[in-house]
C-alpha positions in Angstrom: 43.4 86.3 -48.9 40.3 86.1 -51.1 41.4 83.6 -53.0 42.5 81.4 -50.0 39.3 82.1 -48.4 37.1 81.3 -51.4 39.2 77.7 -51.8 39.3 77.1 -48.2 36.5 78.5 -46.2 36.1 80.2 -43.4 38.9 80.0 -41.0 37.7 78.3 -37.4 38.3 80.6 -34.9 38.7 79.0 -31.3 35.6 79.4 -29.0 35.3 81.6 -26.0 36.0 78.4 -24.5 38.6 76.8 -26.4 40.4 73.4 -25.9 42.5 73.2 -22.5 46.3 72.0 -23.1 44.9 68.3 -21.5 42.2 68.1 -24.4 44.0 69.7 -27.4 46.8 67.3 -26.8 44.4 64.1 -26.1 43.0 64.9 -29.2 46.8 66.0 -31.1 47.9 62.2 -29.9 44.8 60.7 -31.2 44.9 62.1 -34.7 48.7 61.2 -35.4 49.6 59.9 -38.4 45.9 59.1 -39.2 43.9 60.8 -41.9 41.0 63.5 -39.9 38.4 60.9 -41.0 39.6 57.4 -39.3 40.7 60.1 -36.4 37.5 62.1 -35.8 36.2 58.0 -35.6 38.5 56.8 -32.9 38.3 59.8 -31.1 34.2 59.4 -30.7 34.3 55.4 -30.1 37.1 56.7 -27.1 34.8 59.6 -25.8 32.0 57.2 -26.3 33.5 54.8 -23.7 33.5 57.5 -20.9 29.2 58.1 -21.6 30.1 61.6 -21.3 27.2 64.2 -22.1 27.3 66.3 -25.2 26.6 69.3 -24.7 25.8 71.4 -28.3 28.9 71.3 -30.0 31.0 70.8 -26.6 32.2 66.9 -26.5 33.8 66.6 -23.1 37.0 65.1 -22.5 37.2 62.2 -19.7 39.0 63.4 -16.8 42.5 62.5 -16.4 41.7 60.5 -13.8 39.1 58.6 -15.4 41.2 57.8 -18.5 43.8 56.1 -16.0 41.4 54.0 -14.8 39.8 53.1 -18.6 40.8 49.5 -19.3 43.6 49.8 -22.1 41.5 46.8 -23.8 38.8 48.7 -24.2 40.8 51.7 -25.6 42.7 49.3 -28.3 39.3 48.4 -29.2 37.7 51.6 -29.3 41.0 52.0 -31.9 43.6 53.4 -30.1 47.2 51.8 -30.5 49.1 51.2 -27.9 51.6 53.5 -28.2 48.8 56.0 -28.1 47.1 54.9 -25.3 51.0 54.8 -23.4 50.7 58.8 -24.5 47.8 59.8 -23.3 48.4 57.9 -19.8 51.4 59.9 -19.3 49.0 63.0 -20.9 46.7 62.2 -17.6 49.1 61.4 -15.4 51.3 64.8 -16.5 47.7 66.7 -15.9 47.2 65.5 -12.8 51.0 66.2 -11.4 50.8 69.9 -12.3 52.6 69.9 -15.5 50.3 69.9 -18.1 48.9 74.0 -16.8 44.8 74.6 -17.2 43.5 76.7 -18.9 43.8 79.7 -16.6 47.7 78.9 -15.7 48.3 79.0 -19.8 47.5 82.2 -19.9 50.4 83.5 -17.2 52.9 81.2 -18.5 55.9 82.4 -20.8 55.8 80.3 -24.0 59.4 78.8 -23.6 57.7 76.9 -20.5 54.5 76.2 -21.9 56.6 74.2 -24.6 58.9 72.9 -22.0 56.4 71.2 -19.9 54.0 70.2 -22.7 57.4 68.5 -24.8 57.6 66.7 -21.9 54.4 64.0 -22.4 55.1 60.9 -24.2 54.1 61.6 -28.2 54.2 65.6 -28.4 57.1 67.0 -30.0 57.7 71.2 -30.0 55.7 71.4 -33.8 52.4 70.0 -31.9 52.7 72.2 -28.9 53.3 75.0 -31.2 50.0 74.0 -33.3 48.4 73.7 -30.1 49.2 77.6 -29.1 48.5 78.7 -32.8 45.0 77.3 -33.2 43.9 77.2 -29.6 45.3 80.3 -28.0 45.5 82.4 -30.6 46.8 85.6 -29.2 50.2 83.4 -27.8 51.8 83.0 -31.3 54.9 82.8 -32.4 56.4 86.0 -34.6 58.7 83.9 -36.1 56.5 80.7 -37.3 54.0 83.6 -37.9 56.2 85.7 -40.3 56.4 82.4 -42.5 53.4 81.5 -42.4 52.2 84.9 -43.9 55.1 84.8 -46.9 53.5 81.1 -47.2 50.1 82.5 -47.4 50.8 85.4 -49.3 53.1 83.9 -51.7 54.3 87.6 -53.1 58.1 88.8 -52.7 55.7 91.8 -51.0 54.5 89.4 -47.4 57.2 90.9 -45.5 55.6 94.5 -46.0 52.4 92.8 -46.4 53.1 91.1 -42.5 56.6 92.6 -41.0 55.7 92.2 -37.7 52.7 89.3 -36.6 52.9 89.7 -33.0 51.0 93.1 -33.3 48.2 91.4 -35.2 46.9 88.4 -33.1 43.5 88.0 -35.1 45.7 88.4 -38.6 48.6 85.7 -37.7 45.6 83.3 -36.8 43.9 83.9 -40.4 47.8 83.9 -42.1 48.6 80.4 -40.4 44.9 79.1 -41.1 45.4 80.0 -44.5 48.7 79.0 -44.4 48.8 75.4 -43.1 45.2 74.4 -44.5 46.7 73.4 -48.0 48.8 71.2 -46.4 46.4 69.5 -44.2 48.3 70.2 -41.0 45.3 72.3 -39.5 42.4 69.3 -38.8 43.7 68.0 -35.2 43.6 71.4 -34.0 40.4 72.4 -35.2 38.1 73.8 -32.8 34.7 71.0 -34.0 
């Protein structure tokens, strides 16, 4: 882990307040397929077009209700694509019917339906709901993902008695898939800045 931390840095732990499912996904659909650079830069001139205040380091998201009502022009030329702006509609629209859960519903919810309704919005396959559970609510992680991510991290025939059972160690399967995933670059639309 040293030597992961030393290349690396220091792993972001979420916030007390964390991302809700609406805003870690809004952000997820934004940063497809883009490199975290051109991403973080759509994703401002978007938030930009709601004049939303900054608080600190909070950005607020637009409501669900005021990204319906956005003009899609003025999203494709903030830099959103269409098929993009199509997902975060049904995102909004999702959020406001009840399916997308806040953050306090989350929290009750077995995982199985947390993926089941989240799978459901246009754009967001079972991987980004998963990433979306691992780096935003880190004690709901899942053993098995968690198990390879610490053989990953570890890279030793030893991980298993290094990590034989993640789900007792919600602030170690956090570091593990951190550590984990960073190399790869699959960590930066779930970072917590």
């Amino acid at each position: 882990m040293a030597k992961l931390h030393a290349r690396f840095g220091d792993c972001p732990i979420p916030s007390e307040r964390g991302h809700s499912a609406y805003e870690a996904l809004f952000r997820a659909i934004v940063f497809q397929q883009l490199s975290g650079k051109a991403a973080g830069t759509i994703l401002r001139r978007v938030l930009a077009l709601f004049d939303l205040e900054i608080l600190g380091d909070i950005v607020p998201f637009p409501s669900p209700q005021a990204f319906l009502l956005m003009d899609d022009e003025a999203l494709r030329g903030a830099g959103l694509s269409w098929n993009k702006i199509k997902a975060i509609n049904d995102l909004s629209q999702k959020k406001i019917d009840g399916i997308v859960p806040d953050n306090e519903e989350v929290h009750h919810l077995p995982d199985d339906e947390i993926i089941e309704r989240l799978i459901s919005v246009r754009g967001i396959g079972r991987w980004s709901v998963q990433m979306y559970l691992i780096f935003t609510w880190a004690a709901r992680i899942f053993g098995q993902l968690m198990i390879w991510a610490c053989k990953k991290a570890s890279n030793t025939p030893m991980a298993s008695k290094l990590c034989p059972n993640p789900r007792n160690w919600p602030f170690w399967r956090i570091i593990c898939s951190h550590f984990a995933l960073m190399p790869h670059g699959i960590v930066g639309a779930f970072a917590m800045n």
